[in-house]
C-alpha positions in Angstrom: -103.3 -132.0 11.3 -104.8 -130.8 14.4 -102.7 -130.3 17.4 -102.9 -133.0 19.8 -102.0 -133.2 23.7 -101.9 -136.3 25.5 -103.5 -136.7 28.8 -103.2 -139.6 30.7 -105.5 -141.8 32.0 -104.2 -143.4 35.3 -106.1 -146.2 35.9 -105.8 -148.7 38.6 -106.7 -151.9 38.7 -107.1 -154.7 41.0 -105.6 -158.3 40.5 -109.7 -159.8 40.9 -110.5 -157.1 38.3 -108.3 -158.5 35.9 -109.5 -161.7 36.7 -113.1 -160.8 36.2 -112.6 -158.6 33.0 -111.7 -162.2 31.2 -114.8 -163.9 32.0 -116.6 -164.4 28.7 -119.7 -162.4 27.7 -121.2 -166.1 26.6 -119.7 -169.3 25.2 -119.8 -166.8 21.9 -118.3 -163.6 23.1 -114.8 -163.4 24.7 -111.8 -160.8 24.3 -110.8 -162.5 20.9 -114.3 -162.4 18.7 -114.8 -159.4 19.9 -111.4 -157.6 18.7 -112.2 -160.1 15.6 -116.0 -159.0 14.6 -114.6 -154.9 15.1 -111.9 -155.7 12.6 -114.3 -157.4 10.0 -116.6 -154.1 10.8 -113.8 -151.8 9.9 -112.9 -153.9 6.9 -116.9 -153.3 5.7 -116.8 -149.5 6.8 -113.4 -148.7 4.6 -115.0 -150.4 2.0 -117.4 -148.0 2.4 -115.5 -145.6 2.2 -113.6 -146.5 -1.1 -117.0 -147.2 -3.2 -118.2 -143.9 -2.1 -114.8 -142.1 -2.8 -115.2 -144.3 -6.6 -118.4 -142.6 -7.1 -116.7 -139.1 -6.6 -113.9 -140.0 -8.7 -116.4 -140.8 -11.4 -118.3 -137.8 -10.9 -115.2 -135.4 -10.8 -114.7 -137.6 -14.1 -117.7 -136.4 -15.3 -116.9 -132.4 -14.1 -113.7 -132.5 -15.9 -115.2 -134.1 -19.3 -118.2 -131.6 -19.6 -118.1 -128.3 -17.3 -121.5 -127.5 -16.1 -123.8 -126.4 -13.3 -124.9 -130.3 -13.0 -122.0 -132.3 -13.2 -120.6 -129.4 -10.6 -123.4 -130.1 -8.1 -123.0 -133.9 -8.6 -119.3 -134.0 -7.6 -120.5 -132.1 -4.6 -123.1 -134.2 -3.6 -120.9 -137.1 -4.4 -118.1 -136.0 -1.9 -120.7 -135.1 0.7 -122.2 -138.6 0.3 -118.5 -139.9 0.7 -117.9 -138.4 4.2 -120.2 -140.5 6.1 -118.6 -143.7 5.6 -115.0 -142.3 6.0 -116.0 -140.4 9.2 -117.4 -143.3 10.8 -113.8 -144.6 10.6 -111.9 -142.8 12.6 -112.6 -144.4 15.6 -109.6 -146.6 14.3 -106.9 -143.6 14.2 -106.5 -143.8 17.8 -104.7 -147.4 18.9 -104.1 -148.6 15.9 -100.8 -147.1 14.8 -101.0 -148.5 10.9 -104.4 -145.8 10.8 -103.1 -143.0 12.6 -99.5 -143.0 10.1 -101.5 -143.4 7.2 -104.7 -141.0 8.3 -102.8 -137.6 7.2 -102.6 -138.8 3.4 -106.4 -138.4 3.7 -107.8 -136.2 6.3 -105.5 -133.6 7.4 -107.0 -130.4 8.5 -106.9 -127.6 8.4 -105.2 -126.3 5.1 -103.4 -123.1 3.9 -105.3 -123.4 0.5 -103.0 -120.4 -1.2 -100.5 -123.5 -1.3 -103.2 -125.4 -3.7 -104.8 -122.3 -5.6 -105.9 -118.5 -6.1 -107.5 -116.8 -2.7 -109.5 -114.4 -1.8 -107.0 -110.9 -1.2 -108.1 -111.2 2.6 -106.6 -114.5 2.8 -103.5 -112.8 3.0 -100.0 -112.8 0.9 -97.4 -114.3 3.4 -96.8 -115.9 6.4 -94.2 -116.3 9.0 -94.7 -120.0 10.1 -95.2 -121.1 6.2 -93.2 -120.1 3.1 -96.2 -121.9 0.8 -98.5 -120.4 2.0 -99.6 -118.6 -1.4 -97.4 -120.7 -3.4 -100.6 -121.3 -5.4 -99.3 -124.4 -7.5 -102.0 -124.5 -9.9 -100.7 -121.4 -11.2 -96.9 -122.2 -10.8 -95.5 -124.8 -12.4 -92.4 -123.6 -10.7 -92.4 -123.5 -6.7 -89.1 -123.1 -3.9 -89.8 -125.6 -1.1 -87.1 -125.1 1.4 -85.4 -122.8 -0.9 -85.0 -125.1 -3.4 -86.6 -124.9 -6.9 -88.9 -128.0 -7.9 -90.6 -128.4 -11.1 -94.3 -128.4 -10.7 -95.2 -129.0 -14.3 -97.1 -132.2 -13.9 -99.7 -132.1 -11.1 -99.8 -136.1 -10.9 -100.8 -138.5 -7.4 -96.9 -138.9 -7.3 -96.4 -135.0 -7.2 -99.5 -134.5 -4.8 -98.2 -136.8 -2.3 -94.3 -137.1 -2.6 -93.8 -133.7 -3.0 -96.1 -130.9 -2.1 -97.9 -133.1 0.8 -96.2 -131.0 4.2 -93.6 -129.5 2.1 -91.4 -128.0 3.7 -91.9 -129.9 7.1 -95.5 -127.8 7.9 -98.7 -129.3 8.7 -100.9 -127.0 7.0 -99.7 -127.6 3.8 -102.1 -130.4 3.2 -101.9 -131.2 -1.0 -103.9 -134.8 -0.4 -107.3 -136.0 1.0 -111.1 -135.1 1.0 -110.4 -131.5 2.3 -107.9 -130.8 -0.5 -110.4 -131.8 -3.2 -113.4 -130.1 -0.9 -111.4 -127.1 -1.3 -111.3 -127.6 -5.2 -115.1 -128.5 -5.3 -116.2 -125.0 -3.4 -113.8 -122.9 -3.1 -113.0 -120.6 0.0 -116.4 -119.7 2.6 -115.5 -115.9 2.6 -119.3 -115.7 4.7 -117.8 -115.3 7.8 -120.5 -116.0 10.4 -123.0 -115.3 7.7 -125.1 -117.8 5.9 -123.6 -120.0 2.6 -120.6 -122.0 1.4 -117.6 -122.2 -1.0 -119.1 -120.6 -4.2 -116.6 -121.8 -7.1 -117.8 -121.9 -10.3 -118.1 -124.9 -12.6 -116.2 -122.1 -15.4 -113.2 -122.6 -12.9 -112.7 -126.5 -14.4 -113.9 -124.8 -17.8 -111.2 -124.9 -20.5 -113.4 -123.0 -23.0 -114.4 -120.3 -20.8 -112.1 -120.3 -18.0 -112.5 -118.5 -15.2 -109.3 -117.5 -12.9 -107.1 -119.0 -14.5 -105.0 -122.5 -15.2 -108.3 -124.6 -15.6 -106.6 -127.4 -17.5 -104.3 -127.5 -14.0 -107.0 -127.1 -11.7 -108.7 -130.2 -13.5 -105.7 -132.0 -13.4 -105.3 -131.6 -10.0 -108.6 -132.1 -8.9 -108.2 -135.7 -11.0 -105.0 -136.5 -8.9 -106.1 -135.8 -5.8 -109.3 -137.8 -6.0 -107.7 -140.8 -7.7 -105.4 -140.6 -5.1 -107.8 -140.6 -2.2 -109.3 -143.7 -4.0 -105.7 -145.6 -4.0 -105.3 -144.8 -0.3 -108.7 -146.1 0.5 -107.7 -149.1 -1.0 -104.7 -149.8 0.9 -106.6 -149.6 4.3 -109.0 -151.6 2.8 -106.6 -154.4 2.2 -105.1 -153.5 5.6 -108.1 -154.5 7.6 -108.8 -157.6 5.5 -108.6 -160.7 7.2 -104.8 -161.3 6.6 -104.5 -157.8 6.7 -101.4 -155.9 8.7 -104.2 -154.1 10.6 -106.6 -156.7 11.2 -103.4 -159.1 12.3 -102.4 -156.4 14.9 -105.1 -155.8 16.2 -106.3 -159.4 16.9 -102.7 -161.0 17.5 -103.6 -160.5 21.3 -107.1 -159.6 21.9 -106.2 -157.7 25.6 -104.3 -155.4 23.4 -107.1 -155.3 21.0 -109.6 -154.2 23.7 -107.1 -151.0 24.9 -107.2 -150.7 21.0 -111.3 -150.3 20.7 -110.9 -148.0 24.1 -108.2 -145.7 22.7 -109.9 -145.1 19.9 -113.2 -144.1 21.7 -111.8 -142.0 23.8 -109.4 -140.3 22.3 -111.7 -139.2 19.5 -114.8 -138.6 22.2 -112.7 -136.2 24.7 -109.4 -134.5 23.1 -109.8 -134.9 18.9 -113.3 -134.4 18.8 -115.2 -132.5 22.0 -111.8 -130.4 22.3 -109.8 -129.9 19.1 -112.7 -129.7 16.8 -115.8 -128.4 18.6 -114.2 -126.6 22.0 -111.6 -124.8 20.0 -114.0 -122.9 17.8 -116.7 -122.8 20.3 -114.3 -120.8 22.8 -112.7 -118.8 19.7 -116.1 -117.9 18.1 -113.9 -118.6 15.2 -115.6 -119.8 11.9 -112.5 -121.2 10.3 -112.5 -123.5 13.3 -115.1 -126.4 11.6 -114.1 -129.4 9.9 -115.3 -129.2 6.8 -115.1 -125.5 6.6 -115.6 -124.7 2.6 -118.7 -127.0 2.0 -120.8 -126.1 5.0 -120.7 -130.1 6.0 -119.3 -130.2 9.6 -122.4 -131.0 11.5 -122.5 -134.2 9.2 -119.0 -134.7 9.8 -119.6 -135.0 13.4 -122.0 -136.5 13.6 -120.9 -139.3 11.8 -117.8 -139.5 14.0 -120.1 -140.1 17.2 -121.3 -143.0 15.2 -119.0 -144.6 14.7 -117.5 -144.2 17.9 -121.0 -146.0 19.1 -120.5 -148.6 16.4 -117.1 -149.4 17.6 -118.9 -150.3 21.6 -122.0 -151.9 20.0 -120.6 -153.8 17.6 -123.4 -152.4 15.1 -123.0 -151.2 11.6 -125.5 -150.1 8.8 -123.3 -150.1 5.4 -124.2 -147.9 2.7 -126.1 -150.4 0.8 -128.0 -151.1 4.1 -126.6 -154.1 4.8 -126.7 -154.8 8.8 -123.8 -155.9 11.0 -123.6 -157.5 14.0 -121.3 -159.6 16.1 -119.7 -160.1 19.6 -119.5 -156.7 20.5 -117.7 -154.7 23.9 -120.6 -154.1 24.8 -121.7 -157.6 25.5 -118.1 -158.1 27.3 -118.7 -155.5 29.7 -122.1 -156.3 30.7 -121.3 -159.7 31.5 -118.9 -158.5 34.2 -121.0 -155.1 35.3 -124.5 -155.0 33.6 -124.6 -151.3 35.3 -121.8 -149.9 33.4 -122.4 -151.0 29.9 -125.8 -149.5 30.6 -123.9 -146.4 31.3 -122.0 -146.5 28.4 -124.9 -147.5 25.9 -126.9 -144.5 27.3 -123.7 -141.9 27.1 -123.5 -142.7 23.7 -126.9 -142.6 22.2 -127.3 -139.3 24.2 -124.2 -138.4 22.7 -125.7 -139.2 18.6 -129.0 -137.5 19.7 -127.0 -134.3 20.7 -125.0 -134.7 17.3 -128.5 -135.2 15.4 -130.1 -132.3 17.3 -127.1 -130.2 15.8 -127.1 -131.4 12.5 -131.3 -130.6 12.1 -130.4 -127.4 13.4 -127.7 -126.9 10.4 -130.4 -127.9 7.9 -133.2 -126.0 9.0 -131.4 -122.9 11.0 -128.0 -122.4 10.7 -125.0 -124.4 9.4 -122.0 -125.0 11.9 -120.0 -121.9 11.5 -122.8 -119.5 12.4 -123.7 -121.9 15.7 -120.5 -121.1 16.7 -120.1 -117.4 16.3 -120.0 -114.9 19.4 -123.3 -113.8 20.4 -124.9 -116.5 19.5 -126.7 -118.1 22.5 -129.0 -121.6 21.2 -126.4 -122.2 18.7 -123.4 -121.9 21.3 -125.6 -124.3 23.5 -126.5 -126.9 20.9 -122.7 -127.3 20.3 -122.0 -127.3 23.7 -124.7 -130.0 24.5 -122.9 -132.5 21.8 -119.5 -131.4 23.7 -120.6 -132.6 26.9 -122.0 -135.5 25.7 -118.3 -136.5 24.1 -117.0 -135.6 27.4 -119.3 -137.7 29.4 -119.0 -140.5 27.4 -115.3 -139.9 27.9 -115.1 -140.8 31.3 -117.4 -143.6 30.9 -114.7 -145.3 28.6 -112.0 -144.6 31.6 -114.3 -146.7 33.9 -114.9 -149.3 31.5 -110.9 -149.4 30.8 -110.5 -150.1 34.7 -113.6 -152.8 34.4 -111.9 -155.0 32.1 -108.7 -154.9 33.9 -106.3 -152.6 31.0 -103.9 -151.1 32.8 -102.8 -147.0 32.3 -104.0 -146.1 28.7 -103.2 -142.5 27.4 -105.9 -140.9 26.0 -105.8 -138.0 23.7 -106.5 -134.6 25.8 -106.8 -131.0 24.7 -106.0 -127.6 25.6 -109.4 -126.7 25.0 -110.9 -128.5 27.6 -107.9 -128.8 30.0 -106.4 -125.6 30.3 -108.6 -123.1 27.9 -106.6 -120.2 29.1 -103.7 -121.3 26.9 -105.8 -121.3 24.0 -105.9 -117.5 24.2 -101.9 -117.0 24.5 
């Protein structure tokens, strides 16, 4: 989990504000098919999400079954390909509470990976803020969480998620979600600030000529963790179905479902994403500070985050099969009432997604993520930095549109990173 810090976001607002933030975009657009049309758009993007997490069920099926440099490299790609969709998502973590308490069993970050499986010797052999932290239960089918012996024989979904997920009460002992199996796929990035990715080898799965150990574990709990990301997805899906529990709080009083859309954007713009995930490493030079640290992917991640924060404003969504939707969008309620200020907000966040592409062609055709942000490194310090400052613009754009339509005091998530770096250092 990353650590969050709430700042607030005092906003006044005027009784004719209110007034005027409930004045219909047209006779089509209002507060209600708005907060309707982004519920049917995050019902298409988990669905997204869960076809593309299928595929890289399939394809770990296909790893498992027959051990090779191919079916290796297609589970990769496959869980690569599943990241877009599922990052575009979490624009609903923030204001929707059923998200946020279900988000961990899926994208928790970061991970002490001794907990999950061998490590390099300058990982490290202990802890003091985590007794697991080279519990290494592929190769134990015997662990002590809390001092307690519990069997570890069977590496199933159940075990995965009811058992080892935060054992013992601490964050980093993420068992579930895409970085868990991301970790299985590659392995540890021991490159430091140099060039390159995990580099596990498909002999690692290989019961015939097994490399490290415990492959017929390793499979297995590769295969639980992947299944288990697909049941999850499934339950969000049916949570933002029209009868959904998501979908019905969300829409069961549209004022409430605009704060909702807001949260959500800038929370993940300003403390999540431009503080937590990009500031942090930026100010640490720190390499282990990226998202999707063992596969080299975190530009992609990003980026795909600052879409979907755009798609939540827009109302705009291009599903994987390339399907187009559109509806009554925020965007269209706020320029009814201040034409000026949606242009604002339009602007911040396409300059925002250029910043984020800019980035991500630099990561194919320079330097991946990790090596931008390494010390000494002055246009790949800057490129991050420009995608930071569009997240924090964009911010403070959201604040003033909050005000616009007449919200009320809405706490956004902050960061130590951005508001007081020199505790980031102590």
């Amino acid at each position: 989990m990353t650590k969050n810090f709430i700042r607030a976001a005092a906003l006044a607002l005027t009784a004719a504000t209110s007034v005027l933030a409930l004045q219909p975009a047209s006779a089509a657009t209002d507060a209600a098919t708005v907060v309707k049309h982004y519920a049917a758009v995050a019902h298409a993007k988990y669905e997204d999400a869960l076809t593309t997490a299928e595929a890289l069920e399939k394809a770990v099926d296909s790893l498992i079954a027959s051990p090779g440099e191919e079916t290796l490299k297609a589970a990769r790609e496959a869980w690569l390909k599943a990241r877009n969709p599922y990052q575009e998502t979490e624009v609903y973590r923030f204001g929707n509470a059923i998200v946020d308490e279900w988000e961990g069993k899926v994208n928790a970050w970061p991970l002490d990976e001794g907990l999950i499986d061998y490590v390099d010797p300058s990982y490290g052999t202990e802890s003091d803020e985590n007794a697991l932290f080279t519990a290494n239960v592929i190769a134990n089918k015997s662990i002590k969480i809390d001092g307690k012996d519990v069997d570890a024989t069977n590496i199933t979904p159940e075990f995965l998620a009811g058992t080892l997920q935060e054992a013992g009460g601490i964050e980093a002992n993420v068992a579930t979600g895409y970085h868990a199996i991301e970790f299985l796929l590659w392995g540890q990035d021991l490159n430091g600030i140099g060039p390159g990715a995990g580099k596990r080898s498909y002999t690692d799965f290989d019961t015939k000529a097994c490399t490290n150990g415990n492959c017929d574990r390793r499979a297995a709990y590769l295969k639980a963790a992947t299944s288990l990301l697909v049941s999850d997805l499934k339950e969000m899906v049916a949570n933002w179905a029209p009868e959904g529990a998501a979908a019905k709080a969300v829409e069961a009083d549209p004022k409430a479902g605009l704060a909702a859309i807001l949260t959500g954007m800038g929370s993940l713009s300003y403390g999540e994403l431009a503080g937590e995930r990009m500031k942090l490493g930026l100010l640490l030079h720190d390499p282990e500070e990226e998202h999707d640290c063992f596969s080299d992917n975190t530009h992609n991640s990003h980026l795909h985050d600052a879409i979907g924060i755009q798609s939540a404003y827009t109302g705009e969504y291009t599903r994987v099969d390339g399907t187009k939707l559109t509806g009554p969008s925020l965007s269209e309620l706020v320029a009814a009432n201040d034409a000026a200020l949606d242009r604002e907000m339009t602007a911040n966040l396409a300059t925002t997604v250029e910043r984020m592409q800019a980035m991500a062609k630099r990561a194919e055709a320079v330097e991946a993520y990790d090596q931008m942000i390494g010390e000494g490194n002055k246009d790949g310090n800057a490129t991050v930095q420009a995608a930071i400052d569009g997240l924090i613009a964009q911010a403070k754009t959201v604040e003033r549109v909050i005000a616009a339509l007449g919200l009320g005091t809405i706490e956004l998530e902050g960061s130590d990173s951005l508001d007081n770096p020199n505790a980031v250092f102590q």
